[in-house]
N, C-alpha and C positions, 0 to 999 in steps of 0.2 A: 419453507418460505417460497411464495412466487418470485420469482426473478424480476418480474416487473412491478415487483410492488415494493423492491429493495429496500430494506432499511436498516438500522442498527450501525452496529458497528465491525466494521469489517478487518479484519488483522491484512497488513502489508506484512507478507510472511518473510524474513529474512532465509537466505540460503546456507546453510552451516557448510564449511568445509573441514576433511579430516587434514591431519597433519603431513598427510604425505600431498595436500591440494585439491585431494579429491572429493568429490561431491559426498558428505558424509550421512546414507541414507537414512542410520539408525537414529542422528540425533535430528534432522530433518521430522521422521517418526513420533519422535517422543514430543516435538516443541506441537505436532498439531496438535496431537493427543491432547496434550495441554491447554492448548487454547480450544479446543471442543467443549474440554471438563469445565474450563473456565466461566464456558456459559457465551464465547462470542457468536455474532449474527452471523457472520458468512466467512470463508477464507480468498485469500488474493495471494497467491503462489506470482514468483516472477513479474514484479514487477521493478521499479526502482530497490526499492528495500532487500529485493532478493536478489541484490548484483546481477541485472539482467545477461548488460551488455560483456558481460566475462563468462555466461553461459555458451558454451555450446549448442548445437540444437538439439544435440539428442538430448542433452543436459537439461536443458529446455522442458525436452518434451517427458522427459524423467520425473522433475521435480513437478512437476503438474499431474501426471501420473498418480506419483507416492500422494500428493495431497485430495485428490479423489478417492483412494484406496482407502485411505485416513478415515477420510469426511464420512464415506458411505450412506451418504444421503439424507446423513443427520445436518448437516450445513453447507448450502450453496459454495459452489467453489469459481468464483469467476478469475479465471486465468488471464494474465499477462500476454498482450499479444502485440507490440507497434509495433513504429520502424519507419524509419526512411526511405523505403524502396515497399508499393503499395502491391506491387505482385509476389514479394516472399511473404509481407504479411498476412495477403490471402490466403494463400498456402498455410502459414503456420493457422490461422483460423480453423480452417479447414480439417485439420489433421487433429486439433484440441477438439472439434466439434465432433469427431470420430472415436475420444477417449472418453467421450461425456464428461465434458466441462458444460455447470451450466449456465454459464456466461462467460462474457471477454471484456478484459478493460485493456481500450486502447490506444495508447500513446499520443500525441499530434506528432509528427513527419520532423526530426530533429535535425539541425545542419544545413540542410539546403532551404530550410527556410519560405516554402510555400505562403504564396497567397492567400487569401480568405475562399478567393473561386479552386484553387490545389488541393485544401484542405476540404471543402465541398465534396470535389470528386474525389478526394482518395477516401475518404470515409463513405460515398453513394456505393462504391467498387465493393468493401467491405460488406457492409450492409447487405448488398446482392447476393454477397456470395455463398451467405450461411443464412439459418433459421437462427442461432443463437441471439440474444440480446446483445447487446454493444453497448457498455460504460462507454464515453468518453473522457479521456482524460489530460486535462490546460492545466498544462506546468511549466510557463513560459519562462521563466529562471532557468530550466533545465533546456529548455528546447529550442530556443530564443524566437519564438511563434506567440502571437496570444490567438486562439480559441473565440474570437468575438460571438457576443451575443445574436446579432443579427445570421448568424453564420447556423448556429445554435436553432436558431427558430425554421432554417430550411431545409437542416439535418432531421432537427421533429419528425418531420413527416413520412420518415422513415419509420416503421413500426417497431422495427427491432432494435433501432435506437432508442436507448429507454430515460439516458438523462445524462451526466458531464461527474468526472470530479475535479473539482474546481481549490484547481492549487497556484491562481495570481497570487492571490492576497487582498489581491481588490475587491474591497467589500463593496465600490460604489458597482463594479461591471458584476456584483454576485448578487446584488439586491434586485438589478436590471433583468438577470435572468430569471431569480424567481416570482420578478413582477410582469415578465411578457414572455413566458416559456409556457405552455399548455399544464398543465396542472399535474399529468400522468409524468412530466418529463421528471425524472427524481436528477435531485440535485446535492450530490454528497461532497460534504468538506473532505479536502487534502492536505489538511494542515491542521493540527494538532490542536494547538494554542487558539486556532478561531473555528473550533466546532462550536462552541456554545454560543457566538453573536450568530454564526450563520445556523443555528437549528431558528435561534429567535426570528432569523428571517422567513425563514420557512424552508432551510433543509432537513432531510430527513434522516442523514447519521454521519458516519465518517468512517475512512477508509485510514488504517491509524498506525502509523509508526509505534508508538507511545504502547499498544496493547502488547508486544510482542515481549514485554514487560510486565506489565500489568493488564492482564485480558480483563478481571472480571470488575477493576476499575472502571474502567474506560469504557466496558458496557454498562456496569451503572448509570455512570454519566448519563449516558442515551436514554437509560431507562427510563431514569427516573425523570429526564425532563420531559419524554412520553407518558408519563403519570398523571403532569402536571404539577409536580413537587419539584417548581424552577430551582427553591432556593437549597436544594438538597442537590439540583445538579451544580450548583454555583459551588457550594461546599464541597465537591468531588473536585470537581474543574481547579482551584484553589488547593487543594491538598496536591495535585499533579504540578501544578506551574512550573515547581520549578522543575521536574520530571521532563517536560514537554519543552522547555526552555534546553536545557543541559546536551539531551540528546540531539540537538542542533548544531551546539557551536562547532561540529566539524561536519564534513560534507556527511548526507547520510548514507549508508547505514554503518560508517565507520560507530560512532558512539553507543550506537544499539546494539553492533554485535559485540564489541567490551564490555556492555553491561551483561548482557547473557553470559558472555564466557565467563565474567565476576560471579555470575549468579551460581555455576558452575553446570549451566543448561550446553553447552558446545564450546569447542574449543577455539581461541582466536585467531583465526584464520580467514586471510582477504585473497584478493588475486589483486596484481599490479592491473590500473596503476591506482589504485586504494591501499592504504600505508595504516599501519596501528595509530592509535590514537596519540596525541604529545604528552608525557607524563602528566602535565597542567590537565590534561582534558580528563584523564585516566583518574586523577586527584577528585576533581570537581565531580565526575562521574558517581565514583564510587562514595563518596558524602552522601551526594542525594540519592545514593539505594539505602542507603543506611538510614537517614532522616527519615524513609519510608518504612523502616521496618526489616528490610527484602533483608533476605542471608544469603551473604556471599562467601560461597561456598568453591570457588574459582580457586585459580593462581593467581600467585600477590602482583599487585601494579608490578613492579620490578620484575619480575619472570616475564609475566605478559607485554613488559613495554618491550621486551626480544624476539615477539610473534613473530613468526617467518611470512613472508609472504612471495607472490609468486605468479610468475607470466601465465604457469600451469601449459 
């Protein structure tokens, strides 16, 4: 796939940890594996989903690694790169663009809360400093910044800036971009639950908590409404609800890495200050793997609600 021509469904790749806290390469290994076979469009190592901010750098720059190793060139790998300080980001850029990643999704400036002209230039900085493509990506819940449209249209012209994923929720500020954003800008949903209103808009895939779960679901989904068989993606989209609902009700990727460890794909393991799921969530959780089929092949709720967790 051309990086600028992005599309599909992209996995938010969660980071396993082994029981002693440590970075667990093997099942890291096995979960790409997985979503390769699965059939997904590209991977997104280290982003939110991959407990960024409890990486290390070399951690970091490890698990971006193992998932190029993985990929082999069989699926784009656009690596996780913000931050709130626009000179380490460079840097980290810089050093993924030397590992061959072949693209970056990256963050807006979290905490200190930049302007629309802040966020202009810390992404112009970016942009300069590499060849790679640049996702951008407005998850103003998490970052308490919103990403404006008009902001959007004078980053465009940035070449290597190729499009946003768009995690307000705001369907009116997501309809605005894809009605006055240049046509090349690709505009990928960051939320689970509204890929399918925002493909209807004219997004072109999603960057997807939910596939880490279910890969070859979740690219259905896409596919098929790139077919043109909308109401065969409505009927995918509907069979996951409550999948894409569930793994929300706690911060993420507390629910998603419970469901993997149910699944018995890695073991449940967080770094502080992310805490194991609450029994209630662990309950609700493991229903809806079951209503779906999936074998949970894990240790029981009750073992797991003991998961250790850790400053590391």
């Amino acid at each position: 796939m051309d990086i600028y021509q992005l599309r599909g469904c992209g996995t938010a790749l969660v980071t396993p940890f082994a029981k002693d806290g440590s970075l667990d390469e093997a099942a890291l290994r096995r979960h790409i594996r997985w979503q390769i076979e699965s059939g997904i469009d590209f991977l997104v190592p280290c982003g939110t989903t991959g407990e960024n901010p409890v990486l290390s750098s070399a951690e970091h720059f490890r698990v971006v690694e193992i998932t190029i190793e993985e990929a082999k060139g069989k699926v784009p790998v656009l690596a996780g790169a913000g931050g709130n300080y626009t000179a380490k980001v460079r840097e980290g850029i810089e050093a993924m663009e030397k590992m061959g990643a072949d693209g970056i999704l990256s963050v807006t400036p979290y905490y200190n809360k930049p302007t629309q002209e802040g966020l202009y230039q810390h992404y112009r900085v970016l942009a300069e400093a590499t060849r790679l493509p640049i996702l951008l990506y407005n998850v103003p819940g998490r970052t308490g910044v919103n990403l404006e449209p008009r902001t959007l249209v004078r980053l465009s012209e940035f070449p290597n800036i190729i499009g946003v994923k768009e995690a307000s929720g705001n369907m009116a500020q997501i309809d605005e971009i894809l009605r006055t954003l240049p046509e090349r800008f690709r505009v990928i949903s960051g939320d689970d639950a509204l890929t399918l209103p925002m493909l209807s808009l004219g997004a072109v895939g999603v960057i997807s908590v939910v596939s880490n779960v279910v890969p070859n679901e979740m690219t259905t989904l896409i596919s098929q409404f790139f077919a043109g068989n909308h109401l065969g993606a409505q009927r995918v989209h509907r069979q996951l609800a409550a999948l894409m609902q569930v793994l929300f009700i706690e911060a993420n990727p507390i629910p998603v890495k419970y469901a993997l460890a149910a699944m018995g794909r890695m073991e449940l393991e967080y770094r502080l200050p992310l805490v194991p799921p609450s029994a209630e969530t662990q309950a609700r959780v493991r229903k809806v793997l079951e209503d779906l089929g999936l074998s949970l092949t894990g240790t029981t709720a009750k073992e797991e609600a003991h998961a250790t967790v850790r400053a590391h």
